[in-house]
C-alpha positions as CSV (number, residue, x, y, z in Angstrom):
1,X,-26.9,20.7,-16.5
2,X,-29.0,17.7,-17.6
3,X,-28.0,15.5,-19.7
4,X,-29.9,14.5,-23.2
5,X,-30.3,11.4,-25.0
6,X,-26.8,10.5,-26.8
7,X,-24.7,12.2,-24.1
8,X,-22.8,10.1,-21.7
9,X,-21.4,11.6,-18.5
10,X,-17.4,12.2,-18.4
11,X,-15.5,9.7,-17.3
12,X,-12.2,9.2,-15.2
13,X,-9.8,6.1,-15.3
14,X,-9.4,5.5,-11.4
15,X,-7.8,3.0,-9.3
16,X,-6.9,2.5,-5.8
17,X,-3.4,2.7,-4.6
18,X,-0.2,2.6,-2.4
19,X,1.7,5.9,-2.9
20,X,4.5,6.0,-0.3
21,X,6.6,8.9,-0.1
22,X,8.6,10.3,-2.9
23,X,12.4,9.3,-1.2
24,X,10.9,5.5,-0.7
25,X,10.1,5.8,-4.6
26,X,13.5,6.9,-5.6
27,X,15.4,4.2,-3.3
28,X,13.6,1.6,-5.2
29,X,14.2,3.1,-8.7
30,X,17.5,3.1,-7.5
31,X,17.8,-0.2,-6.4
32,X,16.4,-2.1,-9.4
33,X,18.3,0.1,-12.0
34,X,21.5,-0.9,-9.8
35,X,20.6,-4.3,-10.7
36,X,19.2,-4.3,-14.1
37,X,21.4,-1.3,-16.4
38,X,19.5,-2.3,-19.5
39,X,16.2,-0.2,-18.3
40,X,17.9,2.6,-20.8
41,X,19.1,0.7,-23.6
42,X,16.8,-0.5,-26.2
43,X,14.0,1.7,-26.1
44,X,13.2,0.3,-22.5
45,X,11.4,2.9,-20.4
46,X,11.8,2.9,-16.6
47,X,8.6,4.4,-15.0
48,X,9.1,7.9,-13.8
49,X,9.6,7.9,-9.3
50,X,6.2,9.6,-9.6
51,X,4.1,6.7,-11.3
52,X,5.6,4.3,-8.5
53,X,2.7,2.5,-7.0
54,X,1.5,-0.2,-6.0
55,X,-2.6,-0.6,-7.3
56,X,-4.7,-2.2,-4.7
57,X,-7.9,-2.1,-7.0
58,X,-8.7,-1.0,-10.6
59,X,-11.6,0.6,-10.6
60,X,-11.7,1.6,-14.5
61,X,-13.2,4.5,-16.6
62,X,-16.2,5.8,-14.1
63,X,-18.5,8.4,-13.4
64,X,-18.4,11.1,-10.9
65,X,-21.3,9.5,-9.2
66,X,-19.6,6.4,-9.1
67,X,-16.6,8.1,-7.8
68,X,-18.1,9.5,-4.9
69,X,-19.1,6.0,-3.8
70,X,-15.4,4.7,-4.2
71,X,-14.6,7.8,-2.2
72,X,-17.3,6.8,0.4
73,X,-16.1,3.5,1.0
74,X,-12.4,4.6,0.8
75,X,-13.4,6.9,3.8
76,X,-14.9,3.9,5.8
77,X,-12.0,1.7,5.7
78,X,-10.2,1.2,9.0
79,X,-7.0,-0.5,8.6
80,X,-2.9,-0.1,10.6
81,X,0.1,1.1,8.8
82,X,1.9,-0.9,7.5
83,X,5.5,-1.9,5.7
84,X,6.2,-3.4,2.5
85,X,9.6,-5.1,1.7
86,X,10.3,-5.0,-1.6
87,X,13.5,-7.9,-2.5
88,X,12.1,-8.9,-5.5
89,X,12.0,-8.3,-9.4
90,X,9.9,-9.6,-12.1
91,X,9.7,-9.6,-15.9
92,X,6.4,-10.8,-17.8
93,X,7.7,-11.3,-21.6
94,X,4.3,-10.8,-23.1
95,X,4.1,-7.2,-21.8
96,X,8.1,-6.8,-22.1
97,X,7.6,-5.5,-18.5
98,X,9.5,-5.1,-15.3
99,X,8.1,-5.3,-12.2
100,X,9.4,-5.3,-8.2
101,X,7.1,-7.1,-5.4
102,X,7.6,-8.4,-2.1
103,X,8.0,-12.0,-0.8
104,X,4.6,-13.5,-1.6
105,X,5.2,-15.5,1.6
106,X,5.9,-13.0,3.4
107,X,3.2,-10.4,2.7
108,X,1.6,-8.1,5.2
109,X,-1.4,-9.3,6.6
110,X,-2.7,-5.8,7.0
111,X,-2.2,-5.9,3.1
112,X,-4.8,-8.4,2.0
113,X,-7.1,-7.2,4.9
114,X,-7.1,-3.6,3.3
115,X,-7.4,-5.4,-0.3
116,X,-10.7,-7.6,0.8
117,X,-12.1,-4.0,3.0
118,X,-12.2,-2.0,-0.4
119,X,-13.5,-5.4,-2.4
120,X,-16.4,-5.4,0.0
121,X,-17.2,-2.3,-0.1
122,X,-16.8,-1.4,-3.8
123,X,-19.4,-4.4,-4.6
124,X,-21.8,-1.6,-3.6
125,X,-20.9,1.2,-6.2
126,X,-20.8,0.6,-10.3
127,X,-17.4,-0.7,-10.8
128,X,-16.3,-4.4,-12.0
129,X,-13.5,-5.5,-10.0
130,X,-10.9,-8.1,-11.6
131,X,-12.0,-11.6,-10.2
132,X,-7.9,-12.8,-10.4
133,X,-6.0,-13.4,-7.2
134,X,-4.5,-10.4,-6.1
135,X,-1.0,-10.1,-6.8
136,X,1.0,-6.6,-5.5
137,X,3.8,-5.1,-7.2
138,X,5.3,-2.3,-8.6
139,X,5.8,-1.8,-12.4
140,X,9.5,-0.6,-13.0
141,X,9.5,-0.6,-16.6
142,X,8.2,-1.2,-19.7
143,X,9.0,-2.5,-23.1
144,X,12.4,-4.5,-21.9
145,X,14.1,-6.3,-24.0
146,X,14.3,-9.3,-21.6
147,X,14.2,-9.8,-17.7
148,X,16.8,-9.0,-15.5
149,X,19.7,-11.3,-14.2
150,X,18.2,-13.1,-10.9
151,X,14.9,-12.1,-8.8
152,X,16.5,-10.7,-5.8
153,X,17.3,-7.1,-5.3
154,X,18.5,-5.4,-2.3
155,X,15.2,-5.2,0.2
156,X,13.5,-2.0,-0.3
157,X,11.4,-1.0,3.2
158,X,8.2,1.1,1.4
159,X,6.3,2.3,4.9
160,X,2.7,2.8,4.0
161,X,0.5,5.1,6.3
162,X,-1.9,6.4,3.7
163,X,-3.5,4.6,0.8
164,X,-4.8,7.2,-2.6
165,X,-7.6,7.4,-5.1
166,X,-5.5,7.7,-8.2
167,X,-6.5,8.8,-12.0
168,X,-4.6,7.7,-15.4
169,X,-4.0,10.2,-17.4
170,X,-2.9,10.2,-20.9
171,X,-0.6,12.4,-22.2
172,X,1.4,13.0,-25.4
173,X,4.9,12.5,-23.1
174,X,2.8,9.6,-21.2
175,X,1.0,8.3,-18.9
176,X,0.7,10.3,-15.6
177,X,-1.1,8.9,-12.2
178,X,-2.3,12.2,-10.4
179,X,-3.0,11.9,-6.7
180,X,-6.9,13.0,-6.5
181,X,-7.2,11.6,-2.5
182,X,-5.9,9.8,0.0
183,X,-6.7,8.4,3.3
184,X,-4.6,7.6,6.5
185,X,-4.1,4.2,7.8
186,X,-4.3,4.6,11.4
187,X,-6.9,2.0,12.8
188,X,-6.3,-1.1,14.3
């Protein structure tokens, strides 16, 4: 099918990801509503176990072309597993959102190498990368009323042997993050 003047090809909102196993999920969710019982008061929505993730790039609204090099370079990448401790929560007002990270001090080096692998690579392909520092963590909730008492949670051990090409999907019950692809981490 060829495509005429005034007809843009469909698009998909895609970003890169940490997707460990659904129990890992559900410990955390656990964890952080342990510590902070006003996720369900309020209006306050905790992020369904399936959303849990932790992006490792945004890639934004592309193409199927431009998917296909983000799969490419995905496919290249040869990084270890990994683990991820998770002891910390987060709350940024101005979004009215919770978040859970590790010890920024204590991060994974295998982390930021598989971070600056798909920055590298991506340059190649049609996407514009954020230009921030990068800054992992895993969005708990949204529209809170206020953060939660203290930063520290009990540690959360999220192993990581994969990494996923994941979509954002709108819905009218919300926002969904199908699995589309994933990749092992299994170099050195």
């Amino acid at each position: 099918m060829s495509l005429t003047a005034g007809h843009k090809p469909p698009r998909r909102r895609l970003f890169l990801a940490l997707y460990p196993l659904l129990a890992q999920r559900r410990r955390l969710a656990n964890v952080v509503k342990e510590h902070c019982p006003e996720l369900n008061a309020g209006g306050a929505g905790a992020v369904p176990c399936d959303n849990l993730h932790i992006t490792l790039v945004f890639l934004g609204s592309v193409t199927a072309e431009t998917q296909a090099c983000i799969e490419q370079v995905a496919a290249s990448v040869v990084m270890p597993a990994f683990s991820l401790r998770l002891d910390r929560l987060g709350y940024w007002p101005r979004k009215r959102m919770l978040w859970a990270m590790p010890d920024p001090m204590a991060l994974p080096g295998a982390l930021s190498a598989l971070v600056e692998s798909l920055y590298r690579g991506l340059a190649s392909c049609d996407v514009s990368l954020e230009q921030r520092a990068y800054r992992p963590h895993v969005t708990m909730a949204r529209k809170l009323a206020r953060g939660p008492r203290g930063g520290h949670i009990e540690a959360v051990e999220w192993t990581l042997n994969e990494f996923a090409l994941m979509e954002s999907v709108s819905t009218p019950e919300g926002v969904r993050y199908p699995l589309l692809r994933s990749w092992p981490l299994t170099g050195a």
